[in-house]
Phi, psi and omega in degrees: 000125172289174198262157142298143175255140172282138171246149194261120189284153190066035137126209193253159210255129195263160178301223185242341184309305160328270207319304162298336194288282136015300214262323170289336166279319165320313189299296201303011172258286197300330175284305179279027165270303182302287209292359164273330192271319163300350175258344159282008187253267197310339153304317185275324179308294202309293182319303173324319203282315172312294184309325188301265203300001159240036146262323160339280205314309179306304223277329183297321184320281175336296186305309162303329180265342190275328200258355149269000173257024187219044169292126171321300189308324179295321189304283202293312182324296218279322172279080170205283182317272196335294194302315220262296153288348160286295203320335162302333203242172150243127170283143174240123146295143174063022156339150160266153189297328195248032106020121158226150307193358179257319201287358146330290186281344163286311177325311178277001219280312183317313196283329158167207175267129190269161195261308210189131170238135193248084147293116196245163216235180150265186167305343199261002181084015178243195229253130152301325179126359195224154226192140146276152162240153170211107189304149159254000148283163177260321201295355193284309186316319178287334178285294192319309192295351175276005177268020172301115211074022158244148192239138214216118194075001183093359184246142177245120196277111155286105175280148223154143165294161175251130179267152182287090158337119163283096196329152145086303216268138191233144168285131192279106148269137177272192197306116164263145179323137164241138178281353192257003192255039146091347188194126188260127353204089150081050184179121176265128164276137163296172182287189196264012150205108190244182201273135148277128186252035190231142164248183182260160171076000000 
């Protein structure tokens, strides 16, 4: 069989001249590729660095406005109002949920002018069961506390004067059982799996 000649398909196969041309342009794309992403680097720095010193700037503000409003005297003025206005006011217990905060203040309005009914809520926005009232007499709290034990909604509303949170100070309650700590009234018991060292049957 004579040999065949193979033909080479897609043109003519280029030279070495070509090729370096070719391979030096690819470089000089790629080097002004990099040098487009460093100044777009250096940009995105500069800027972060801009964002940075006036976040600086925001938080010395701030910081600068908390230690003038947690001035002693402002403090105490504003727990003096607290205090002054709890002495106005009753805590009501035993709210009914679907209460509304008019139908209250009509229950005290016999007692004086009421200022304000507070029903507090949980997060979800629904009603705890419990309510402040606030008077604009101080002399209003003894007639409300004779509603004590009155009912309002088919519920008999526990009444009390209200008492002043104290910023920092918590009511001691003592101790409660905790069942994980190991000891039922001074003598440890085991755990609910402990090793048996016989086995059965």
């Amino acid at each position: 069989m004579a040999e065949e000649e193979h033909e080479v398909y897609g043109g003519d196969i280029p030279d070495e001249g070509e090729m370096e041309g070719d391979v030096e342009m690819a470089r000089a794309d790629e080097d002004a590729l990099k040098l487009q992403e460093l100044d777009d680097m250096k940009k995105r720095l500069k800027e972060m660095e801009d964002e940075a010193s006036a976040l600086r700037e925001m938080q010395a503000k701030v910081e600068k406005e908390m230690s003038s409003v947690q001035d002693p005297a402002s403090v105490a003025a504003t727990q003096a109002s607290k205090e002054e206005a709890d002495s106005r006011s009753v805590f009501v217990g035993n709210v009914d949920y679907s209460c509304t905060p008019e139908e209250v203040q009509q229950h005290f309005q016999s007692c004086g002018t009421v200022n304000r009914v507070t029903i507090r809520t949980d997060k979800f926005g629904q009603p705890k069961g419990f309510a402040y009232v606030e008077f604009l007499e101080v002399e209003a709290v003894q007639e409300a506390l004779l509603l004590n034990e009155s009912e309002l909604h088919g519920r008999q509303l526990k009444v009390s004067s209200k008492r002043t949170n104290i910023p920092g100070m918590k009511e001691y309650s003592g101790r409660r059982f905790n069942p994980y700590s190991g000891f039922r009234f001074g003598r440890p018991y085991p755990s609910p799996y402990f090793y048996v060292p016989f086995g059965y049957g």
